[in-house]
N, C-alpha and C positions, 0 to 999 in steps of 0.2 A: 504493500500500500504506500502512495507518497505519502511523504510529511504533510503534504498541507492538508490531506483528507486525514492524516490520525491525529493533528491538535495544530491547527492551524496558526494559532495565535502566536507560538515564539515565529511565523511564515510572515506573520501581518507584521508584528516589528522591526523585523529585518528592513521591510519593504517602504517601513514608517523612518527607520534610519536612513534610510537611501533618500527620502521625502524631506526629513529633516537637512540634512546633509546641501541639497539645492536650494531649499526655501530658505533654512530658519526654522524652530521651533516654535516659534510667535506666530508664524504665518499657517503654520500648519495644523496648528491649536484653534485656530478661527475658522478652521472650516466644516465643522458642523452648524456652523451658523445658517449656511447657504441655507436648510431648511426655516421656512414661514411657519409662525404661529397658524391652525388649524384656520381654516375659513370661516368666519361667523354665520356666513348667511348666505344665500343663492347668490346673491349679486357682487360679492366676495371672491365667490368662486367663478365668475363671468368675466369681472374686473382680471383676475388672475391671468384665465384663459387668453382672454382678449389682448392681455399685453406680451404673454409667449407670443401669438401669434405678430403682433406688431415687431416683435425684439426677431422673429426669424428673417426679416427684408428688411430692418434697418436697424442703425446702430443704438444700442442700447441704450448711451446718452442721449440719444436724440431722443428716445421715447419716453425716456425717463423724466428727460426738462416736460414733454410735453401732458405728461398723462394727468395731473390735475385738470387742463382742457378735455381730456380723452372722459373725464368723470364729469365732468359738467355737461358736456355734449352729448354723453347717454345716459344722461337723469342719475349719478351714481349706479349706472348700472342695473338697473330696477329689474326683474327678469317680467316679472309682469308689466310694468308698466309697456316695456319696449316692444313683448311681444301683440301688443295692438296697435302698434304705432303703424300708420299707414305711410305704402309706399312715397310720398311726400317727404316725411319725413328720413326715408333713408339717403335719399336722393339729394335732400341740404344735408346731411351730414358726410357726403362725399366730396362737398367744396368748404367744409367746414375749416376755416383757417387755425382754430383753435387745437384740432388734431393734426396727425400726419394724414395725406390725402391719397393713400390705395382706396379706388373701388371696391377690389376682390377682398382686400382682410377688410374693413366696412362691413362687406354683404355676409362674411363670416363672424360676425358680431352676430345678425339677425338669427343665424341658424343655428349658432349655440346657445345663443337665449333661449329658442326653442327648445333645443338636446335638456340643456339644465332647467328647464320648466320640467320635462318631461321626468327626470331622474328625481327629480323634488317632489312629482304627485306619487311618484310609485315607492319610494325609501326613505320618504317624512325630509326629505333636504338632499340637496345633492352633496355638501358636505359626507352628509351621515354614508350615502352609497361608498366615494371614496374612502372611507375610513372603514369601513365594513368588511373592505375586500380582503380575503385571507393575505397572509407575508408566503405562503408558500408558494400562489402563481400571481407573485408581482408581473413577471413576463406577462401572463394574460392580461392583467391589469394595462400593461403598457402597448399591447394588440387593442384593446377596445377603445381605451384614447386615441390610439391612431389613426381607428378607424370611425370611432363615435362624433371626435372633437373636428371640425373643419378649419382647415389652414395650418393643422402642423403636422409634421414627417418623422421622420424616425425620432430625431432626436428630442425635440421638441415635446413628442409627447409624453416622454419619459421627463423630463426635466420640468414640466408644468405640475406635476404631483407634486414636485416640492416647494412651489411656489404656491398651492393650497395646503400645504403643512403633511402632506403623506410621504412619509420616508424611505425615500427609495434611490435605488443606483443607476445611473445612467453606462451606460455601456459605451464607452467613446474609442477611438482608435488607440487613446494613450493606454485606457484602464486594460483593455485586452491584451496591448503588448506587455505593459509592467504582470499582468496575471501569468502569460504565457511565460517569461521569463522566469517567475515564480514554480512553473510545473505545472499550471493548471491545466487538464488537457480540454484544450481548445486547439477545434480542429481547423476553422476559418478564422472571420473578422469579425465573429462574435455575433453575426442576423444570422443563423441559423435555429430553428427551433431546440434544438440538443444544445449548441453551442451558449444558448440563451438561458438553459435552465444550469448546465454548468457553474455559470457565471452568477445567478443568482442563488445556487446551493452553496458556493463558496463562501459566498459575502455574509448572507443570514449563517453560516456554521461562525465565520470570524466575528459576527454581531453577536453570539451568541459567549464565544468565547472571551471577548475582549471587554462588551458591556457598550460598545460605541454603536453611535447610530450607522445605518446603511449610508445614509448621506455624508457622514466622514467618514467611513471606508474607503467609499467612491473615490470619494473627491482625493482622499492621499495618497491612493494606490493611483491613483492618471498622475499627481504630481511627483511621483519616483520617477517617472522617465523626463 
């Protein structure tokens, strides 16, 4: 058996020295942060959405100066209110000077209003569905954002759970190579359905060993390489 499947955790430090070793200990210690307090409410988790989507075609300062407009301009996000808003209204909110001006992620505002209306009548809040979903198919979890939420891709979809407070790994080119060097056996670049539960058997094993969240595993094991 490898080592990192019989007790992973002296695996995870090695790889946290190597992390330490480039960053800084300071720098490496803040990154459980990247996870957000839990969503409070539908429009929490719309506002969340909405700006993954905006941060994947432009730069994240840019969205970040603007998203105070980006919350004025859809009512804080209201999930009801918006989804009655008649096409009028989406249509001034696509010359709205106050946000950034895409069409496509706009009209990807409307239809996940919808999605989390919809996941909010059936599971008391669409927080509560997010947070409900077992730790052991995270992966499924990050297939149904992919294909639930509109306007984000692989990576995106993974990385929007932590900006609603669900903790979870993103699977980046770094985190694969630093795992593979590790021994983990991965066979591709980690989209593979086998190659994906690999990846998160690991992480929940060293989460379980080490006490740290899945979002700073992630995040230290991509910052060793």
């Amino acid at each position: 058996m490898n080592d990192y499947a019989a007790d992973g955790s002296h695996v995870f430090e090695t790889i946290r020295e190597r992390a330490v070793a480039r960053k800084g200990v300071d720098h490496i210690e803040t990154q459980g942060s990247a996870l957000a307090p839990p969503a409070a409410d539908d429009g929490r988790v719309l506002s969340a959405i909405s700006k993954a989507v905006f941060y994947t075609g432009f730069s994240w300062k840019l969205v970040d100066r603007k998203w105070p407009g980006f919350e004025d301009a859809f009512d804080g996000f209201d999930v009801g209110w918006l989804n009655i808003r008649p096409d009028e209204f989406w249509d001034d909110r696509m010359r709205d000077p106050r946000i950034v001006r895409s069409p496509r992620r706009v009209a990807s505002i409307r239809r996940n209003a919808a999605m989390v209306s919809e996941l909010s009548s059936r599971y008391g809040g669409a927080s509560a569905f997010f947070a409900s979903w077992p730790d052991d198919d995270l992966t499924g979890l990050h297939s149904f954002v992919e294909k639930q939420i509109d306007g984000l891709g692989w990576y995106g979809s993974q990385f929007v759970l932590r900006m609603i407070g669900r903790d979870t790994f993103v699977i980046s080119p770094d985190l694969v190579a630093a795992l593979k060097l590790a021994g983990v056996p991965i066979e591709g670049a980690g989209r593979s359905k086998k190659d994906r539960k690999v990846v998160q058997d690991t992480l929940l094993r060293w989460r379980d060993q080490t006490g740290r969240s899945l979002t700073y595993l992630s995040r230290v094991v991509s910052l060793s390489l």
